[in-house]
Every structure is written in structure tokens, then in C-alpha cells.
C-alpha positions as CSV (number, residue, x, y, z in Angstrom):
1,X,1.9,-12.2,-15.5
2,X,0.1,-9.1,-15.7
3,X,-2.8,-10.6,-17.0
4,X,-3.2,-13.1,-14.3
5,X,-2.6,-10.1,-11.5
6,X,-5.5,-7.9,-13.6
7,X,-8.1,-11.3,-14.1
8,X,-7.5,-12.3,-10.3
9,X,-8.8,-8.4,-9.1
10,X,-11.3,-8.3,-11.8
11,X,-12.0,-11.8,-10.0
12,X,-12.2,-14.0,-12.6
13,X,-10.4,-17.7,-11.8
14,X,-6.8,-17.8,-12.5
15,X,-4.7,-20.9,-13.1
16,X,-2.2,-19.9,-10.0
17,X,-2.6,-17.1,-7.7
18,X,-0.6,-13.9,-8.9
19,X,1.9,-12.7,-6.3
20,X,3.5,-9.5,-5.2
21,X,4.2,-8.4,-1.8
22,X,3.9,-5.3,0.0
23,X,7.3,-3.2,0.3
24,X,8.8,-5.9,-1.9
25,X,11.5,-3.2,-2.7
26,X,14.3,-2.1,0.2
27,X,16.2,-3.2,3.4
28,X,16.2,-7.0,3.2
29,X,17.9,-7.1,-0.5
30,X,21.5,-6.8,-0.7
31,X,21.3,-5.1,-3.7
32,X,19.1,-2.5,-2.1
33,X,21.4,-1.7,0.7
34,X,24.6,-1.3,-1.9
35,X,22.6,1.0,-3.8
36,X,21.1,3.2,-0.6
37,X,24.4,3.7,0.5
38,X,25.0,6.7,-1.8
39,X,21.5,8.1,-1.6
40,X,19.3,9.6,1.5
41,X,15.7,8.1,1.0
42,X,14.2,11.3,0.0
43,X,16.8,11.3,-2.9
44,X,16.5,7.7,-3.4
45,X,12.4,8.4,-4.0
46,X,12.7,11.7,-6.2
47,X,15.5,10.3,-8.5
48,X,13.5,8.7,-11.5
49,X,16.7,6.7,-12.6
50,X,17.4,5.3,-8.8
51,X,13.9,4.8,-7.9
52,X,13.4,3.1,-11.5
53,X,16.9,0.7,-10.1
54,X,15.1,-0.2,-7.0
55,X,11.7,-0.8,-8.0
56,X,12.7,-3.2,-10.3
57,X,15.6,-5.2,-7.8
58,X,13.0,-7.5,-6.7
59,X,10.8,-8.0,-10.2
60,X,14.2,-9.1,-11.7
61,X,15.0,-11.0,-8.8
62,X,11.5,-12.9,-8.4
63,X,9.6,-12.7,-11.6
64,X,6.5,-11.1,-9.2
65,X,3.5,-10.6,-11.1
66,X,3.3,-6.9,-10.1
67,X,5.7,-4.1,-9.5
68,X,4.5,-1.4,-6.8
69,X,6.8,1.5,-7.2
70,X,9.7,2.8,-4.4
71,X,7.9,5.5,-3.4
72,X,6.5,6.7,0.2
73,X,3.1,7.2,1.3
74,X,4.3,10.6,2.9
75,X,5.2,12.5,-1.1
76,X,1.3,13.3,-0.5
77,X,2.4,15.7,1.7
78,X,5.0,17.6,-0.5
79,X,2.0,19.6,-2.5
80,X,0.8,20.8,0.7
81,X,3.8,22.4,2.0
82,X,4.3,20.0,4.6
83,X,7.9,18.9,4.6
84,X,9.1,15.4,6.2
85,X,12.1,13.4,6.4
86,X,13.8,10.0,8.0
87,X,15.3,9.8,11.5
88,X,17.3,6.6,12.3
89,X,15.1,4.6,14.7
90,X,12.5,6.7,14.6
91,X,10.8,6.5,11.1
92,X,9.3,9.6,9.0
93,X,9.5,13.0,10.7
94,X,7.6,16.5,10.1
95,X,9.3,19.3,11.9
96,X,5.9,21.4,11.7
97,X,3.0,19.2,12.8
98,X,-0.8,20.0,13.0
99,X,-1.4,20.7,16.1
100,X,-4.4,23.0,15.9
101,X,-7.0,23.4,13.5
102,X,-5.5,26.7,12.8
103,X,-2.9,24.9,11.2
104,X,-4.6,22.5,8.9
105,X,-3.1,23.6,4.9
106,X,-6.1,25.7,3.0
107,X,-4.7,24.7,-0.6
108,X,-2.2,22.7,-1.9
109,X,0.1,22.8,-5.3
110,X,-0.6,21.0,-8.4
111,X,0.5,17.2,-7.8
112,X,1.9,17.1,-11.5
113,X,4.4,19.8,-11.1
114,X,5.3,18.9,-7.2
115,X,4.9,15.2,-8.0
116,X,6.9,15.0,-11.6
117,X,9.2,12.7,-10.5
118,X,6.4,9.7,-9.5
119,X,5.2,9.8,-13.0
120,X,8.3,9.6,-14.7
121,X,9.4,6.4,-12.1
122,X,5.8,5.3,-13.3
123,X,6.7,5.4,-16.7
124,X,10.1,4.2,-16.9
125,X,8.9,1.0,-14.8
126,X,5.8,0.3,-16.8
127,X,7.9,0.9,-20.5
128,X,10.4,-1.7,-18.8
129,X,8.4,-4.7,-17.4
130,X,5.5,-4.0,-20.2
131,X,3.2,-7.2,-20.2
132,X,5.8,-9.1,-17.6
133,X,3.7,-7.5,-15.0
134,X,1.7,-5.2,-13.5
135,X,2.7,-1.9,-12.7
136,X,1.1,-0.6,-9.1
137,X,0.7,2.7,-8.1
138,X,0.2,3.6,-4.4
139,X,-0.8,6.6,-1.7
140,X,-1.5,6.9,1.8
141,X,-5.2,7.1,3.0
142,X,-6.7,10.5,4.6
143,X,-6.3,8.9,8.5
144,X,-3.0,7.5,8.2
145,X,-1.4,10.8,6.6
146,X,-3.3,12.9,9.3
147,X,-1.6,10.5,11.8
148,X,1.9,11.2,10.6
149,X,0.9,15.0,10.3
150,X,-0.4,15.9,13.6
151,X,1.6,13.4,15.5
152,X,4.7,14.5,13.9
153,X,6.6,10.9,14.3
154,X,5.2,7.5,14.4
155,X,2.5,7.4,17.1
156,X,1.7,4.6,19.9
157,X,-1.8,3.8,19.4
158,X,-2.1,6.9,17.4
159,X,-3.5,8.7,20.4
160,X,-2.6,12.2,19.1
161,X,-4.6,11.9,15.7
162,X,-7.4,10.5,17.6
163,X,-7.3,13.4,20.4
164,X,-7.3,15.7,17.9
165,X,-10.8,14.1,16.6
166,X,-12.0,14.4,19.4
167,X,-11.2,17.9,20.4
168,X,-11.8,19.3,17.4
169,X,-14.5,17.2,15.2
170,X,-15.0,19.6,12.4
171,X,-11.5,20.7,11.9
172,X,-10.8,16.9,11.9
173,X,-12.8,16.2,9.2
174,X,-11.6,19.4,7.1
175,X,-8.1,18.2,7.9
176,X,-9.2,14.0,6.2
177,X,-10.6,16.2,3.1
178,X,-7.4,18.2,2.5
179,X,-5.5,15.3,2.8
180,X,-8.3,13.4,0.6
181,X,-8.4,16.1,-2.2
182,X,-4.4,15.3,-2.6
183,X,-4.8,11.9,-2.6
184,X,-7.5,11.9,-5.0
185,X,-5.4,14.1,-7.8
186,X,-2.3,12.0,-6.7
187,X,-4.3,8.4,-8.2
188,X,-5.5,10.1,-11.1
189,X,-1.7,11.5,-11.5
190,X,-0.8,8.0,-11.4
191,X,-2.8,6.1,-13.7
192,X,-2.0,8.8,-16.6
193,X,1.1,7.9,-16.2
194,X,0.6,4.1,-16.7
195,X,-0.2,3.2,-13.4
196,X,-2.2,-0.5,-14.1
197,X,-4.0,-0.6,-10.9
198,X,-3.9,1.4,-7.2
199,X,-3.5,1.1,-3.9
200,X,-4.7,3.1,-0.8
201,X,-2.7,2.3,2.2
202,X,-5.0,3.9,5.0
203,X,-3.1,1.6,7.5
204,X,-3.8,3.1,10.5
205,X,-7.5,3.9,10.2
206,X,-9.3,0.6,11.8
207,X,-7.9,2.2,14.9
208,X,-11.0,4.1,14.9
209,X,-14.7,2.9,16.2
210,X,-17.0,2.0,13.4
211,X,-18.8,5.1,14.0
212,X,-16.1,7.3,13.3
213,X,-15.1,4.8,10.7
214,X,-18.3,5.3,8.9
215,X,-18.7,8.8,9.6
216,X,-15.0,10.3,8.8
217,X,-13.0,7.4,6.5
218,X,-15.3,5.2,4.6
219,X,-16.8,8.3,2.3
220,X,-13.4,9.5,1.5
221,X,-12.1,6.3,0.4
222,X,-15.7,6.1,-1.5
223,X,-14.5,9.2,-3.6
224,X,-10.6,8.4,-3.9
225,X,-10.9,4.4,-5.5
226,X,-14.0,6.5,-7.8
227,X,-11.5,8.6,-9.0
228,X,-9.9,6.2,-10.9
229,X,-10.7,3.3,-13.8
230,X,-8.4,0.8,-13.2
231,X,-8.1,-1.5,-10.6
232,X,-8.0,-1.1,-6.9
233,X,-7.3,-2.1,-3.7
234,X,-7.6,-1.2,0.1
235,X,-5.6,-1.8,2.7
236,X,-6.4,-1.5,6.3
237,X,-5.0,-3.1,9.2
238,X,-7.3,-4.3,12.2
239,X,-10.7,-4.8,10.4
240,X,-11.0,-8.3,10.6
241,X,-14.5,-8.0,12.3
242,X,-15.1,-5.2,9.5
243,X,-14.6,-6.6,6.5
244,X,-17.9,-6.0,4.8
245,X,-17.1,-2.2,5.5
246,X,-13.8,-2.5,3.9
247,X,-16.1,-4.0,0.9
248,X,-17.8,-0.6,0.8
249,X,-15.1,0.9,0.0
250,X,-15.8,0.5,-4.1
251,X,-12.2,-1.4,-3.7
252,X,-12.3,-3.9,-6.4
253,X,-9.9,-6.2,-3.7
254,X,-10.1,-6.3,-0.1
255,X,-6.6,-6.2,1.3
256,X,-6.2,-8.5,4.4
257,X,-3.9,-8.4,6.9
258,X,-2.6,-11.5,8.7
259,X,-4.7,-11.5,11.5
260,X,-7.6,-12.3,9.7
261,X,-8.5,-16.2,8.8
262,X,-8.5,-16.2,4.7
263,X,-11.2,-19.0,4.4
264,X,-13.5,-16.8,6.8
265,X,-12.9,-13.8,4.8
266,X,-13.9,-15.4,1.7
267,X,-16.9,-16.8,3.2
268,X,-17.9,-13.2,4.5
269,X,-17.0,-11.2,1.4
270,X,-18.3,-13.7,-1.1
271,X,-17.3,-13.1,-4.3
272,X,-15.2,-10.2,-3.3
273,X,-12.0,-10.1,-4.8
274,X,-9.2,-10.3,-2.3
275,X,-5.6,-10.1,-1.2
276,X,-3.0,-11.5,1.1
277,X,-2.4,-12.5,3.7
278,X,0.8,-14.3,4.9
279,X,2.2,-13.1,8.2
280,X,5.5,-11.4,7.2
281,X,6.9,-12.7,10.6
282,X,6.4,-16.2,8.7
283,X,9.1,-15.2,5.8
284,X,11.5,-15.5,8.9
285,X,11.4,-18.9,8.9
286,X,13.0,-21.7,6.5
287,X,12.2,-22.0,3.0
288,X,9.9,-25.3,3.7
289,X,8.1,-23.6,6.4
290,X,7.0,-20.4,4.3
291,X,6.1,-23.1,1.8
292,X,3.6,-24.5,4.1
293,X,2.2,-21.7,5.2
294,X,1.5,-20.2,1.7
295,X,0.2,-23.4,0.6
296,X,-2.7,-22.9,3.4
297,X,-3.3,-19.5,2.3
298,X,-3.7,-20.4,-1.3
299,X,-5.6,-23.4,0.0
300,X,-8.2,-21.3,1.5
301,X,-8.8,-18.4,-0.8
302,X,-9.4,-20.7,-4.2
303,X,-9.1,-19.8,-7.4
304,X,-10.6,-17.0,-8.3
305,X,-10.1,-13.5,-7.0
306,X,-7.5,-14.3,-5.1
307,X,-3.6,-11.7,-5.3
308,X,-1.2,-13.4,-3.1
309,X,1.0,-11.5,-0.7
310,X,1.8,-10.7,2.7
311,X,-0.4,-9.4,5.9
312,X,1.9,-6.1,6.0
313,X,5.3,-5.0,4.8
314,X,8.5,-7.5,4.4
315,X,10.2,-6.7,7.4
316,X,14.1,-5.4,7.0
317,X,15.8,-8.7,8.7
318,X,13.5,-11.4,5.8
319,X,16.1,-13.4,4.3
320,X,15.9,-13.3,0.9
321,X,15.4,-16.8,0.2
322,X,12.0,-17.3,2.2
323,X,11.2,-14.5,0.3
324,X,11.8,-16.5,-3.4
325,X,10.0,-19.9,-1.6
326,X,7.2,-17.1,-0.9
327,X,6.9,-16.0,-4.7
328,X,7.4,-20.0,-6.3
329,X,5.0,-21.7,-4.4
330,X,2.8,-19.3,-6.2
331,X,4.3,-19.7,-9.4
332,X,4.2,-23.4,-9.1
333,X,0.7,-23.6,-7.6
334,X,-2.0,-25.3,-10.3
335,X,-5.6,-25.9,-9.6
């Protein structure tokens, strides 16, 4: 299973898609819930033996082809001083936000020693599924931590990120690179711990015009997937007209979310290695209809290049069967 999820981003053909799915691990297995009841998330995450427990729930659950650690895009904030934590119905918190460019961190601790506990969950889940799977590594891109950090909560729109852009250009910019030069030692952190391939969630960032796209993200995602020599992937929401710029990223797979047609993607990207892209909203239905609907995906993206999983994260209420149709249609999938 692992080698199918490495040959489909190096984009070579597999015999059935690979599948994983984004936040495979949490709210909508019972398991999950039973276990989270004696831990707060920020213990759950810097526990090596519970995080270890819950990253692997859904791998022994599903067979999935890869195994993206329980972690949180936000840990990339612990070196830099910047605390955080979890507020019922409200998401991730920081007490302390950037609010001026005055502010913005001007170094940050060595990610090894404020990070231990990530590469000790990395190596405890990669010694455990071995060649069964994929071990994935993750971190937040520059934009998407500089939401949470400025905005202190989950923004609308992310309008007070963006303000800040604009009020302050340069100090914006210094404030992606901080964030970026974190990031960076973070991935490298991760793969010498046994990290098979990486992710950059920069969620948030196709909020931004091209331009600014261009001029602020795209180089710093440039330098972050360079960092490291294993596979990667990029994820960013609302770049379906964008996709080529995505594709600049040095990603070795595009990450799609579900708004964006599969079979037009892989028309625009060519040989592009890609990933996704099943509405999660779809997992809410019955076992037949997710069936359906991942049968189309599969349909469209072919046989080579192609990592099956979700537009976006499995949201809380998925019933956990949809979820197992999800993962054996892929499994039972031949070309």
C-alpha cells in the first residue's frame, strides 16, 4: 500500500487509486471520542503514546494507503513563542495576536527541541505500519498560519490577515517569511524522522488575488516543498481557475478541493500528479451513494497520478460507514 500511494505521486499508473483522506483521524470515530475524553487536544497532540493511538484508529480501521499524523497545523507556532489553544465553538485561539508589525516574532526556537514530540509520533507510526502504508507528515502554509495569528480566532473571509496586507505590505511579507522559515525546518524535521512524503496545508491562501498570490505565497511554497526529498503535496482551497499556479508550486501533487471538476483538472495540469477530490458533504450520504460518487472521481482522474481522497476535511457528524464505502471502492477499483 505504500508503494502504490508513493508510484501514484511519482505519477506512474497504479492498478487502483491509493486512498487516504484528509483529517482521517478524530470526531466522527467512536473510538476517537472515548479516547479524547481523558485528554485536552493540546495534550492529545504532544503525547507520543496517545497521538501514536489516534493516528493509527482509522489505518486499523480502513486499511488506508497512507497515515497523516494527529497533529495541528498551529504546533508551527510553538517555536515562535506564540501560544494557542481550543475554544468550544470557536476553533483554535491565540491570546496574543499580531496586530502590528511591531509584533511580528524576530526569531524562533529550534523545532527539534520545541517540536520533539512530532518526531517521536513520526517514528512510532512509521516503525508500526512499515510498508502497510505511507507515513504523511503535514504543516500549515505561511498565509494560513498568519491568518490564525493576526486574526487571533477563525476569521470570516479572513479580512483581518488581508487588512493587515494591505496596511502594512512589507511587514506582511516579513511576517509570511517568519512563519516560512519555521515551516521550512518543521518539513525537514519531519522527513528525518521518517516522514514518507509532506503536505502544506496553505488553506486559506487562494483568498488572495493572483497578484498577491504570486507576489507574497507562491515563492514561499517554492522554497518550503524544496526543502525536502520526498514527496509532496499542496493544498489550497479556491484555485480552481489557478491550477497551473498551484503546479508551480514544485508540488509533486496538486491537491484539489471539491469544487473543482477532476476531468478538467487533469486536462489542465497534464501529467501533473494529483489528489482528491470527493466533497466531504458527500460521505453524509448512504454507503451506495458515496459509492457512486467515488466511482466518478476515479472515473475521471485515470490511472496514473492519481491519490484518492476528499475536497477538505471529514467533517465531525460522517458516519463511519460512508467513510469504509469511501476507502473500498478504492480498494476494489481495477483498471
Amino acid at each position: 500500500m505504500r508503494s502504490h500511494f508513493l508510484q501514484a505521486a511519482r505519477g506512474e499508473e497504479t492498478a487502483r487509486p491509493p486512498v487516504w483522506l484528509m483529517r482521517q483521524a478524530g470526531r466522527y470515530l467512536p473510538e476517537y471520542r472515548e479516547l479524547r475524553a481523558d485528554y485536552t487536544f493540546r495534550e492529545a497532540i504532544s503525547t507520543p503514546d496517545v497521538a501514536t493511538e489516534i493516528t493509527l484508529q482509522p489505518f486499523e480501521r480502513f486499511g488506508l494507503d497512507a497515515v497523516v499524523i494527529y497533529s495541528d497545523i498551529l504546533v508551527a507556532l510553538e517555536p515562535l513563542g506564540i501560544d494557542y489553544h481550543l475554544e468550544s465553538g470557536v476553533g483554535p485561539v491565540i491570546d496574543d495576536p499580531i496586530e502590528t508589525p511591531a509584533a511580528i516574532p524576530d526569531h524562533h526556537e529550534p523545532v527539534a527541541e520545541r517540536l520533539d514530540y512530532v518526531g517521536e509520533l513520526i517514528e512510532r507510526v512509521s516503525e508500526h505500519v512499515g510498508d502497510r502504508a505511507a507515513t504523511l507528515g503535514f504543516a500549515g502554509g505561511p498565509f494560513t498560519l498568519a491568518s490564525y495569528a493576526v486574526a487571533g480566532e477563525p476569521a470570516k473571509n479572513h479580512i483581518p490577515v488581508r487588512g493587515f496586507r494591505a496596511a502594512h505590505p512589507a511587514a506582511f511579507e516579513e511576517l509570511l517569511g517568519t512563519f516560512a522559515d519555521v515551516v521550512r525546518e518543521y518539513v525537514r524535521f519531519q522527513v528525518e524522522h521518517g516522514a514518507d512524503a509532506i503536505q502544506l496545508f496553505d488553506t486559506y491562501a487562494g483568498l488572495l488575488g493572483p497578484e498577491d498570490y504570486r507576489d507574497y505565497v507562491l515563492p514561499l511554497h517554492q522554497e518550503i516543498l524544496e526543502a525536502v526529498d520526498v514527496p509532496t503535496i499542496v493544498f489550497v482551497r479556491n484555485m480552481g481557475g489557478r491550477l497551473p499556479t498551484l503546479a508551480e508550486s514544485g508540488a509533486d501533487v496538486v491537491g484539489l478541493d471539491w469544487t473543482v471538476d477532476m476531468a478538467e483538472a487533469r486536462e489542465t495540469l497534464g501529467e501533473q500528479p494529483v489528489q482528491g477530490n470527493l466533497d466531504p458533504t458527500d460521505l453524509l450520504g448512504d454507503p451506495e451513494f458515496v459509492r457512486r460518487r467515488t466511482e466518478s472521481i476515479i472515473e475521471a482522474a485515470g490511472p496514473d497520478g492519481h491519490i484518492l481522497n476528499l475536497g477538505h476535511g471529514v467533517n465531525r457528524t460522517t458516519p463511519v460507514e460512508s467513510v469504509a464505502a469511501f476507502v473500498e471502492t478504492a480498494k476494489s477499483w481495477e483498471w
